[in-house]
N, C-alpha and C positions, 0 to 999 in steps of 0.2 A: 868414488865408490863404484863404477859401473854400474850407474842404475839396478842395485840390489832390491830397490824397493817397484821397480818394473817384474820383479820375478816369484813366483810363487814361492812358500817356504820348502816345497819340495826339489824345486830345482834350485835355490838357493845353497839347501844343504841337503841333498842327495836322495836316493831312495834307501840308503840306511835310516834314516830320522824315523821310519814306518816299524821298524824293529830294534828296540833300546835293548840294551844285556848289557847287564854288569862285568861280562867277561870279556870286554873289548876296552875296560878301566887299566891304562899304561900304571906300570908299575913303577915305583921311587927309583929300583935297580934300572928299568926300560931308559926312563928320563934322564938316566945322569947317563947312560950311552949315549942318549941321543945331545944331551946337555955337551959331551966332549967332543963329539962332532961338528956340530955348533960353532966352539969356539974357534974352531979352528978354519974357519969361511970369514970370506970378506964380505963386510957386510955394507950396506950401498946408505948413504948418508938417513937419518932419520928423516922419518915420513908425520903426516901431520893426518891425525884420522879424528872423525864425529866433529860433531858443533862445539865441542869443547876445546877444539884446536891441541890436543894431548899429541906431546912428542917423547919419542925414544920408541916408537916404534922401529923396525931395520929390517929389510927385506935382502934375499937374497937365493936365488934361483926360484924354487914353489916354498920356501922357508920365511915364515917371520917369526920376529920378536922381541921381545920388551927390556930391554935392558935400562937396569938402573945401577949410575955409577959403575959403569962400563963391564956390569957383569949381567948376564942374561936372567931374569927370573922370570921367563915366560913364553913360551913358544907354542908356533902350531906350523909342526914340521909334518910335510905331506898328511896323512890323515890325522895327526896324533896333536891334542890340545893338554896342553900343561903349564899350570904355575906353581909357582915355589909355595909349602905352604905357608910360609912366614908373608905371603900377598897375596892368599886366596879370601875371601868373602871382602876383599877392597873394591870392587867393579870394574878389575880392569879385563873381564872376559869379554866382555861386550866389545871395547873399543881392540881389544887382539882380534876376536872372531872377522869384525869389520874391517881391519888394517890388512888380515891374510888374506879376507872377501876379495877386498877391494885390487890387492894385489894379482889376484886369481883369475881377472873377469867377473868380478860378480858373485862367484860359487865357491864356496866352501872348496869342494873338491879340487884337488890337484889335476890335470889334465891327463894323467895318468895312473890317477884311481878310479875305476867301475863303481865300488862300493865300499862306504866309508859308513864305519860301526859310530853308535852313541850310548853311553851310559845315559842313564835318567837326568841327572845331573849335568851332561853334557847338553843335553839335546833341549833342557830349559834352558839354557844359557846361548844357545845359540834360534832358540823361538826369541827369546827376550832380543837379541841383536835383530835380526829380522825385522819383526817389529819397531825395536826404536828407528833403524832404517828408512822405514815406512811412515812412520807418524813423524821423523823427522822433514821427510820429503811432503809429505801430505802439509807440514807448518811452512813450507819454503815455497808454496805454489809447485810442486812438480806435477807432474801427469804422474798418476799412479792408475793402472789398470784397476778396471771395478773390480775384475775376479781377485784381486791381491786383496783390492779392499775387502768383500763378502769373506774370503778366506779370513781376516782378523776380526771382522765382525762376529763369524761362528768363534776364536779363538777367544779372543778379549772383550765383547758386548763393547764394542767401542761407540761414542754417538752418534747417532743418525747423523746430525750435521756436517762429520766427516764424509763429503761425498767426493767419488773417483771425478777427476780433472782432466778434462776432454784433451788430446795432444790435439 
């Protein structure tokens, strides 16, 4: 995962996160453009993301995504996150956001995106990964900075005895 859980949620997912609009919501038409570009990349064998060990992740160039039975239903191609709705409220944004993360270095961001928009919707789903990141790493013994901790302590009231883990 690149030490996701070493990095604040703003550099994790950008200095977009700080201003959410609804006008930065891809469209069903946006999607399936990007859905037939997509298809037509080679994609580099599935990847294995979160403590759940979940595969069918497929990365390829700054592109992942989630195919099931060899058709795509989910992707987060340069800035843009999208599932099919026939697989939205299943949880698999979390382990996409983490799979593109981890793919990325770390960050959300493509190395050639500045600033990367969030719908309301978007930007819970990608605090929720962040987080699971973190309290994953924080259950595994990792070094988590205390400022990452204090950051989900103000976020989530999470319990005192969660304390940052000296490198």
């Amino acid at each position: 995962m690149n030490a996701i859980w070493k990095k604040s949620f703003t550099d994790f997912a950008g200095p977009g996160c700080e201003y959410p609009s609804e006008t930065v919501r891809l469209g069903e038409s946006e999607a399936k453009a990007i859905l037939a570009e997509l298809t037509t990349q080679l994609w580099q064998a599935p990847v294995w993301t979160g403590s759940g060990r979940q595969l069918g992740y497929r990365t390829t160039a700054w592109s992942t995504a989630l195919f099931v039975d060899q058709q795509i239903v989910g992707f987060y191609h340069g800035s843009y996150l999208w599932i099919a709705s026939a697989h939205r409220a299943c949880g698999l944004s979390i382990p996409l956001i983490l799979a593109a993360a981890g793919h990325r270095g770390g960050r959300c961001m493509p190395p050639d995106v500045v600033f990367q928009g969030y719908t309301a919707a978007s930007l819970a789903a990608h605090r929720a990964a962040h987080c699971h990141a973190v309290l994953t790493a924080l259950a595994e013994g990792q070094p988590v900075p205390a400022e990452v901790i204090a950051e989900l302590h103000g976020a989530e009231q999470l319990p005192m005895e969660n304390q940052p883990i000296k490198d």
